[in-house]
C-alpha positions as CSV (number, residue, x, y, z in Angstrom):
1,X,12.1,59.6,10.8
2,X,12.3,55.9,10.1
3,X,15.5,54.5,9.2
4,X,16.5,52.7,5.7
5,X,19.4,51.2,7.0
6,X,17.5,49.0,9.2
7,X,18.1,44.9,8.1
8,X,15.0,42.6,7.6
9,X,14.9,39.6,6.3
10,X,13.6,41.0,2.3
11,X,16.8,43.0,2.7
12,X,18.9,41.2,0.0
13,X,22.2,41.2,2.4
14,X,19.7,39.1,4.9
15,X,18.2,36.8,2.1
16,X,21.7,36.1,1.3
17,X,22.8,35.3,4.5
18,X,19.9,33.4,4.4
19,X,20.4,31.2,1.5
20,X,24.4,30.7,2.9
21,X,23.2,29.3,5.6
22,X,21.2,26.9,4.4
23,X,22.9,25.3,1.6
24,X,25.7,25.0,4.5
25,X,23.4,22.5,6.4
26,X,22.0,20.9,3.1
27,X,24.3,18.1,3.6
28,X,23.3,17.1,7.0
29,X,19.6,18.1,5.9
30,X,20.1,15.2,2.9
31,X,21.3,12.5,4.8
32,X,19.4,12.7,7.9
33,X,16.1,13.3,6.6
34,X,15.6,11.6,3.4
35,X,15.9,7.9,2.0
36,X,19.9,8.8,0.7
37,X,21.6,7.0,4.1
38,X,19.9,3.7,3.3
39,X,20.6,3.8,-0.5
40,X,24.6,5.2,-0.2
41,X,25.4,2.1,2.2
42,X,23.5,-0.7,0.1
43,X,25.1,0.4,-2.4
44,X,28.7,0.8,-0.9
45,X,27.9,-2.6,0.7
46,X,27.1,-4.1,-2.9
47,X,30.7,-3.0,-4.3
48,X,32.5,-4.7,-1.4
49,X,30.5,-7.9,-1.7
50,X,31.7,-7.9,-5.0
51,X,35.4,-7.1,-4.0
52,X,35.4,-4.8,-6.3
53,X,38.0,-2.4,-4.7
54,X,36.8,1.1,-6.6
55,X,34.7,0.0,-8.9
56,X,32.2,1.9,-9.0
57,X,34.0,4.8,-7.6
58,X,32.9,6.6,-5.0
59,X,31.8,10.0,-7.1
60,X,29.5,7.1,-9.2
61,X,27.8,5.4,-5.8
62,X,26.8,9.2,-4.6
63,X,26.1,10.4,-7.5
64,X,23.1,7.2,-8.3
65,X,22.6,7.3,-4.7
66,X,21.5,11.2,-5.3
67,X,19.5,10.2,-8.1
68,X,17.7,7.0,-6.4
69,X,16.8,9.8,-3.6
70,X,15.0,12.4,-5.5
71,X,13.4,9.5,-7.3
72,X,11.8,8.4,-4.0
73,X,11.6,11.8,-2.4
74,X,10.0,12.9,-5.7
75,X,6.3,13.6,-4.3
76,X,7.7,14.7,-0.8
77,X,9.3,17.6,-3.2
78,X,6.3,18.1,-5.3
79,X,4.3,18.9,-2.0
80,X,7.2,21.0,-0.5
81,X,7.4,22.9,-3.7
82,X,3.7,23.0,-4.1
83,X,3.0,24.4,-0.8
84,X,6.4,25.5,0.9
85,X,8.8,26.6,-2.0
86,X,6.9,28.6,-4.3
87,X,4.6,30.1,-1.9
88,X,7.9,31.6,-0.2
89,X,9.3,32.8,-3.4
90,X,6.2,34.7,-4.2
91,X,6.5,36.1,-0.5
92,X,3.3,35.0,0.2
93,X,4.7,33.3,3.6
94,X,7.3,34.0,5.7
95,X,10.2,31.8,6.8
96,X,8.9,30.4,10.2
97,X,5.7,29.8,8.1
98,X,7.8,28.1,5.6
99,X,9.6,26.1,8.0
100,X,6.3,24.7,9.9
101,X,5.0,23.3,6.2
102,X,7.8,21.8,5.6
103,X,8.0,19.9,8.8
104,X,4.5,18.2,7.7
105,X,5.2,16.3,4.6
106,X,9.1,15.4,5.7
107,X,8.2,14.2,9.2
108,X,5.6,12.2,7.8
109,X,8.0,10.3,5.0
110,X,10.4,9.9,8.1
111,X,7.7,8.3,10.4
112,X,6.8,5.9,7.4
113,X,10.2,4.4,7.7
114,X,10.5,4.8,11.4
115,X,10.5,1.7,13.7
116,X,8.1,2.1,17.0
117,X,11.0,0.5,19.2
118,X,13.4,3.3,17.8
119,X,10.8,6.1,18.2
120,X,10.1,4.7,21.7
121,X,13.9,4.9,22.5
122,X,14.1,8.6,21.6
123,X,10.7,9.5,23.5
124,X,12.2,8.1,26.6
125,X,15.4,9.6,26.1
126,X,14.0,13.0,25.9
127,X,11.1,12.5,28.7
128,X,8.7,12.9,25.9
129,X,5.0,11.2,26.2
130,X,4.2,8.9,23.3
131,X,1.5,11.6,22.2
132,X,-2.0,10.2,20.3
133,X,-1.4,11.6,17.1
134,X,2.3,10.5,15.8
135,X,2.5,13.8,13.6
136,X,2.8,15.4,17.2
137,X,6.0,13.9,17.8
138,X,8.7,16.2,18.0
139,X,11.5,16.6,14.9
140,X,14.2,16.3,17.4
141,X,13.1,12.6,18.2
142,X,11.8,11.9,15.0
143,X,15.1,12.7,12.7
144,X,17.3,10.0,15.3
145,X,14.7,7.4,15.1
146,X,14.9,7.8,11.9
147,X,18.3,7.6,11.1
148,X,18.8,4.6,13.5
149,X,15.9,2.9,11.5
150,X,17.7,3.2,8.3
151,X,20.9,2.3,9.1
152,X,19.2,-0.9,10.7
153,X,17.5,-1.1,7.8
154,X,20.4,-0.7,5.2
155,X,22.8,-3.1,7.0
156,X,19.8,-5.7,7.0
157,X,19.6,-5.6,2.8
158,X,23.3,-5.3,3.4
159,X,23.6,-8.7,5.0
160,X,21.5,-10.6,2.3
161,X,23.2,-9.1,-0.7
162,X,26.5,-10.7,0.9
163,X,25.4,-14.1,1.1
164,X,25.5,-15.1,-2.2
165,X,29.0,-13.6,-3.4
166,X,30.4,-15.3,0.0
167,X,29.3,-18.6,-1.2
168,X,31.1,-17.8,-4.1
169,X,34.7,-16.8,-2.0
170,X,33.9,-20.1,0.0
171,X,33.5,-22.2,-3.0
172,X,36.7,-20.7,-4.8
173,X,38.5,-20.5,-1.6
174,X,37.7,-24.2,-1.2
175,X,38.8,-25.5,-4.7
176,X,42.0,-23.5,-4.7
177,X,42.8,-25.5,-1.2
178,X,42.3,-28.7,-2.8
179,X,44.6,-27.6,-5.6
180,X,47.2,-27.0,-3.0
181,X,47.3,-23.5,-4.9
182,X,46.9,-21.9,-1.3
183,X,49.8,-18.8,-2.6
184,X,46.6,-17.7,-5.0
185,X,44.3,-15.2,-4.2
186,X,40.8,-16.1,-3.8
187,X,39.4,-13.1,-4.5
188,X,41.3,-12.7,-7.5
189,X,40.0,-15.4,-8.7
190,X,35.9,-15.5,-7.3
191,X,36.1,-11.7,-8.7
192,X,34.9,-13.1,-12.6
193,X,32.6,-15.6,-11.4
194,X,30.8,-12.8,-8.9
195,X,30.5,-10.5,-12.0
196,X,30.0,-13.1,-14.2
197,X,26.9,-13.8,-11.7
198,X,25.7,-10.5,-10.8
199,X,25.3,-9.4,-15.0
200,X,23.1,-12.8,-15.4
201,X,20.9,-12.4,-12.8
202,X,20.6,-8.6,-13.8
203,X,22.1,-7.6,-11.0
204,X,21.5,-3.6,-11.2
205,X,18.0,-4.2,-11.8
206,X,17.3,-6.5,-8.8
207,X,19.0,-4.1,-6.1
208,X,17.8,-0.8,-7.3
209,X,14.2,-2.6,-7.4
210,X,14.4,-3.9,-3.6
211,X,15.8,-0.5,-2.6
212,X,12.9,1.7,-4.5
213,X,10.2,-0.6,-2.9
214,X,11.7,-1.0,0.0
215,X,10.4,2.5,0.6
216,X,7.3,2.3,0.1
């Protein structure tokens, strides 16, 4: 006599367990395997070239950060809802199914942005041959390369959008010295003239541009 009791994975108990478990590694699953690492620290590297202390706050940096990211992740998600998502839904896969077409369309964004000296690194570390087809390559080196790539990446666009805001501080600083006003602030005072500069030039515009094609 078969048994009813017996959990599998359309049991709802299971599909929630299921669905627990995976918005708990959503967060890790965001920032290691999509373009919202790089676009988080420009970002929080734009507000302290400004010197801006807060502003933006934090909630405002990861919240345009989360937009910017399902802007350029858009048609990775069309083809993971397209192929992975809605497929599943309708139970016409199962999960491992599910999982293996997903792996397609992310590794491939992740390789895009993946530098061959950082893919190289990982494939020795793991004893792995450099295989003839990079879509081979194994997630488990393919998600550090990546992530290594784009904070290289990040801290590289970080490093040009200082320059011009510390020419700024250096100029101030240098004009309050030969005031003798050394007791004042520099950044106090470079703070206006940073704004001032970054609203002219349309500042906004410029960075999220570079970031967005920076991706492509």
């Amino acid at each position: 006599m078969p048994n009813n009791n017996v959990f599998t994975i359309d049991h709802p108990l299971v599909s929630m367990f299921v669905m627990l478990s995976f918005l708990s590694v959503l967060p890790a699953l965001l920032i290691m395997f999509t373009s919202f690492t790089r676009t988080v620290i420009v970002l929080s590297f734009l507000r302290q070239a400004i010197g801006g202390q807060q502003i933006p706050p934090n909630i405002v940096i990861i919240g345009l950060s989360l937009f910017i990211t399902i802007f350029v992740m858009s048609p990775t998600l069309d083809v993971l809802g397209t192929n992975v998502i809605t497929p599943l839904m309708d139970k016409k896969i199962t999960l491992n199914e599910a999982l293996g077409r997903a792996e397609t369309p992310v590794k491939k964004f992740m390789l895009k942005q993946t530098r061959q000296k950082d893919l190289a690194l990982f494939l020795n570390l793991a004893k792995v041959q450099t295989p003839k087809d990079p879509m081979d390559i194994p997630i488990k080196v393919a998600a550090p390369a990546f992530a290594i790539s784009e904070l290289k990446t990040s801290f590289e666009m970080g490093f040009l959008l200082y320059l011009p805001f510390i020419i700024i501080d250096m100029v101030v600083a240098s004009v309050l010295l030969s005031m003798g006003m050394m007791m004042v602030s520099p950044v106090m005072i470079s703070l206006p003239f940073k704004l001032m500069l970054f609203v002219l030039v349309d500042g906004w515009n410029l960075v999220i541009n570079s970031l967005v094609r920076s991706f492509a």
